[in-house]
C-alpha positions as CSV (number, residue, x, y, z in Angstrom):
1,X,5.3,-260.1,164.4
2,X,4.7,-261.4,168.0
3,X,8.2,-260.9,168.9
4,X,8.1,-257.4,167.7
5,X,5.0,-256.9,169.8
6,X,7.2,-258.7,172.9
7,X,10.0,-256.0,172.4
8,X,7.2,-253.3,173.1
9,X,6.2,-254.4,176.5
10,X,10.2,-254.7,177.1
11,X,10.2,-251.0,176.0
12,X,7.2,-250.4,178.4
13,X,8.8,-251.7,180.8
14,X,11.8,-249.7,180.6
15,X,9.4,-246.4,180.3
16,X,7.8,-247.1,183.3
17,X,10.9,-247.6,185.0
18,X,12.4,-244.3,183.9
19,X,9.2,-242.9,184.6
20,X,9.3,-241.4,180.7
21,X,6.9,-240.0,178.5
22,X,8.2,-242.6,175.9
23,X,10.8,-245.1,175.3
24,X,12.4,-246.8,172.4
25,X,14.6,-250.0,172.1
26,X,16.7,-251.3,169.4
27,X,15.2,-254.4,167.9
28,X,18.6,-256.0,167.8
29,X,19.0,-255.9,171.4
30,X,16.2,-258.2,172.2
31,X,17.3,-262.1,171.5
32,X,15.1,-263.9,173.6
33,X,11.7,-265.2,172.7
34,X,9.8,-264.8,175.9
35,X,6.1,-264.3,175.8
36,X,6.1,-261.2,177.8
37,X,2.0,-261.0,177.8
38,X,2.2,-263.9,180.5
39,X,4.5,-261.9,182.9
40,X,1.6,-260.7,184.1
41,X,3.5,-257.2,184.7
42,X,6.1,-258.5,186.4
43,X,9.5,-258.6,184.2
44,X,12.7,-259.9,186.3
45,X,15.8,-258.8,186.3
46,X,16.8,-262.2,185.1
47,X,14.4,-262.4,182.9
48,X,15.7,-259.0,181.4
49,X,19.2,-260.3,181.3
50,X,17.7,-263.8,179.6
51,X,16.0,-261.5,176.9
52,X,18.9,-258.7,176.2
53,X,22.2,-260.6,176.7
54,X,24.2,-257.9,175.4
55,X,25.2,-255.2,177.1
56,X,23.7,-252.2,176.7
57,X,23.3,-248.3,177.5
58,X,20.2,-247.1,178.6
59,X,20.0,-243.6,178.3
60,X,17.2,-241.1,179.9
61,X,16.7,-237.6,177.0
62,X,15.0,-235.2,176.3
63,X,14.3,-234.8,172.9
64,X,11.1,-233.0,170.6
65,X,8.4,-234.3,169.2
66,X,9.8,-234.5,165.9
67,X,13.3,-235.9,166.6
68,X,11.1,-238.7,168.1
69,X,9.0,-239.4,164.6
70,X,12.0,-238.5,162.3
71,X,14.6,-241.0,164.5
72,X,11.6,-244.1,164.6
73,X,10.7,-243.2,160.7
74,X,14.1,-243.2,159.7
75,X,15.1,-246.4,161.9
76,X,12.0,-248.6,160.0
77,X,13.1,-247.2,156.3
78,X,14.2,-251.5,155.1
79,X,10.8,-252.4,156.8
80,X,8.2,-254.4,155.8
81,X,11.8,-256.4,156.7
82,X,12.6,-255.7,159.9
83,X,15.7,-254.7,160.7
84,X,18.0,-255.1,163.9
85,X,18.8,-251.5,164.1
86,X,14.7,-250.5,164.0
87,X,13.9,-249.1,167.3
88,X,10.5,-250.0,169.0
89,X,8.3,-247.8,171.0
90,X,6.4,-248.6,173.8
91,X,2.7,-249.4,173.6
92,X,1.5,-246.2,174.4
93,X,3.5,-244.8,171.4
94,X,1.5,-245.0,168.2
95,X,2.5,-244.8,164.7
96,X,0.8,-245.4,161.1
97,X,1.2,-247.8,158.6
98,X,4.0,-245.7,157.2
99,X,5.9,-245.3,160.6
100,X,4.8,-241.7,161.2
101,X,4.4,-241.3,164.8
102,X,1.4,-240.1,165.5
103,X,0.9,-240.4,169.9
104,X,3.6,-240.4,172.6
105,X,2.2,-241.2,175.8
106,X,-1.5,-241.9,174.5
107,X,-1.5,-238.2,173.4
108,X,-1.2,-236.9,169.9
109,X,2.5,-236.1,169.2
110,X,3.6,-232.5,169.9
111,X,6.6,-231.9,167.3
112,X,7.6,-229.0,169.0
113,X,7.5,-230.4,173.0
């Protein structure tokens, strides 16, 4: 559980960069084990690298409200086993027990925006 907790501040991180509403990162991605609490809100580019040693994509969209639930919903379908394609949302993202996402930003989710 804490490394899934880790991967949110990662995805954070990247929303902050972005300057987006909300972002999501595959689980799988992340194969580090860092205790990103004690960055003290400073993550590294080397320390990014250390975490995700894969390349990836990072992609900036614009997508609804409830292409946002149904994508995360669907993504966490094998959980209470996480899986390595389950994507993780930032900590101001919220979603119940039974994945449905309920805020985006700290604001209740807006299917339609």
């Amino acid at each position: 559980l804490t490394h899934l907790f880790d991967q949110r501040y990662l995805a954070t991180a990247l929303k902050e960069a972005f300057g987006a509403e909300a972002a999501l990162l595959n689980s799988g991605a992340v194969r580090g084990e860092m205790d990103y609490a004690e960055l003290s809100g400073q993550l590294t580019y080397a320390a990014l690298c250390s975490e995700c040693p894969f390349t990836s994509t990072l992609v900036l969209a614009r997508v609804q409200g409830h292409v946002l639930a149904m994508a995360i919903e669907h993504s966490r379908a094998a959980w209470p086993r996480p899986s390595a394609s389950a994507l993780q949302t930032d900590l101001d993202c919220q979603t119940d027990r039974r994945h449905h996402l309920l805020k985006v930003d700290g604001s209740p989710l807006d299917p339609a925006r």
